[in-house]
N, C-alpha and C positions, 0 to 999 in steps of 0.2 A: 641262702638260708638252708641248705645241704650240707651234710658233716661231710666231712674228706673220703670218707666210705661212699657216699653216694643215696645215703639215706637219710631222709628225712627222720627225725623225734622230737618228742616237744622238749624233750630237755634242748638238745640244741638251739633248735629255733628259738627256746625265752629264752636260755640261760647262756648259750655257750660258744654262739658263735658274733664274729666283733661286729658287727650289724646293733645288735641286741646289747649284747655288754656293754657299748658305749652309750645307749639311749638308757639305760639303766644306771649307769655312771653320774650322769646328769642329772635324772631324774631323781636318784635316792643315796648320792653320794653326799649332798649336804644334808641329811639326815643320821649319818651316820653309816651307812649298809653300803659296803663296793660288792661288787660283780666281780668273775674271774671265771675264767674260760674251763674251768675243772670241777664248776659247783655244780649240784646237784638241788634237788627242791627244797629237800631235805636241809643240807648245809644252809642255803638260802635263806628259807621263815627262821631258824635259827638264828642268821644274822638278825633279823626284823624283832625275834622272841626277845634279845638283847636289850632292845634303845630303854632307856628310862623312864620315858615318857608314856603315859594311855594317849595323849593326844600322839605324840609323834608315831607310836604303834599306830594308830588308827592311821590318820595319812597315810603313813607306808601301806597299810594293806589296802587302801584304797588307792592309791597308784599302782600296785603291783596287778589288781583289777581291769583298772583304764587300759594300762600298757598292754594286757596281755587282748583284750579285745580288739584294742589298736593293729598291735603288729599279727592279729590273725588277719586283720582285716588287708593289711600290706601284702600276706604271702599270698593269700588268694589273687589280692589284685597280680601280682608278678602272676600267680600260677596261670590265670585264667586272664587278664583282661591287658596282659604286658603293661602293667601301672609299676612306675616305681619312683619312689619316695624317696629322698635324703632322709640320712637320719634325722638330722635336724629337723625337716617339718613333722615327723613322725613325732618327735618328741616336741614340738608346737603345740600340736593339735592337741596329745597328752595333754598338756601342763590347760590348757584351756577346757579341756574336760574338767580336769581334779581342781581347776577355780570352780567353778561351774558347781560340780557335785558340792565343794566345801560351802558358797556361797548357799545353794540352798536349804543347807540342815541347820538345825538349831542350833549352836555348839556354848555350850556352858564353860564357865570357866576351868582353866587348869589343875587339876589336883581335887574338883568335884564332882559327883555321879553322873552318869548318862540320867 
């Protein structure tokens, strides 16, 4: 989770290296929003500004939440405690957060007010 320079940033670490892009692929590729190794946060929410959807919007930014507390929680383990995750479970644990979060809120139907 180090850029080829030897330094860590957050763009890297969420966005840019294949750790990340491919747990991002997964998690919001059937939404519509792919990852690529050149994106910025910027270019990113852009993607997300896109979908059609208020609900599919909302999902997205609430996965893009989960994920990013998830895989901080990965770098530390590697930094500090030699833990390391496949992506796959990484993006487990995700998808069972963002059940989790969805199951709890109210959610009204599609195309009506919060």
């Amino acid at each position: 989770m180090i850029d080829s320079g030897g330094e860590e940033t957050d763009t890297h670490l969420f966005l840019q290296c294949s750790y990340s892009i491919w747990v991002l692929e997964q998690l919001l590729g059937p939404l519509g929003v792919h990852a690529n190794f050149n994106q910025t946060w910027t270019s990113f929410l852009l993607d997300i500004d896109i979908l059609h959807g208020k609900v599919e919007k909302t999902i997205a930014l609430l996965a893009i939440q989960i994920y990013t507390c998830h895989l901080w929680r990965e770098r530390n383990a590697r930094a500090h405690d030699n833990g390391i995750f496949r992506p796959s479970r990484l993006l487990q644990g995700i998808k069972m957060d963002l059940r989790a979060c969805l199951a709890s809120s109210t959610w009204n139907r599609p195309g009506s007010d919060y």
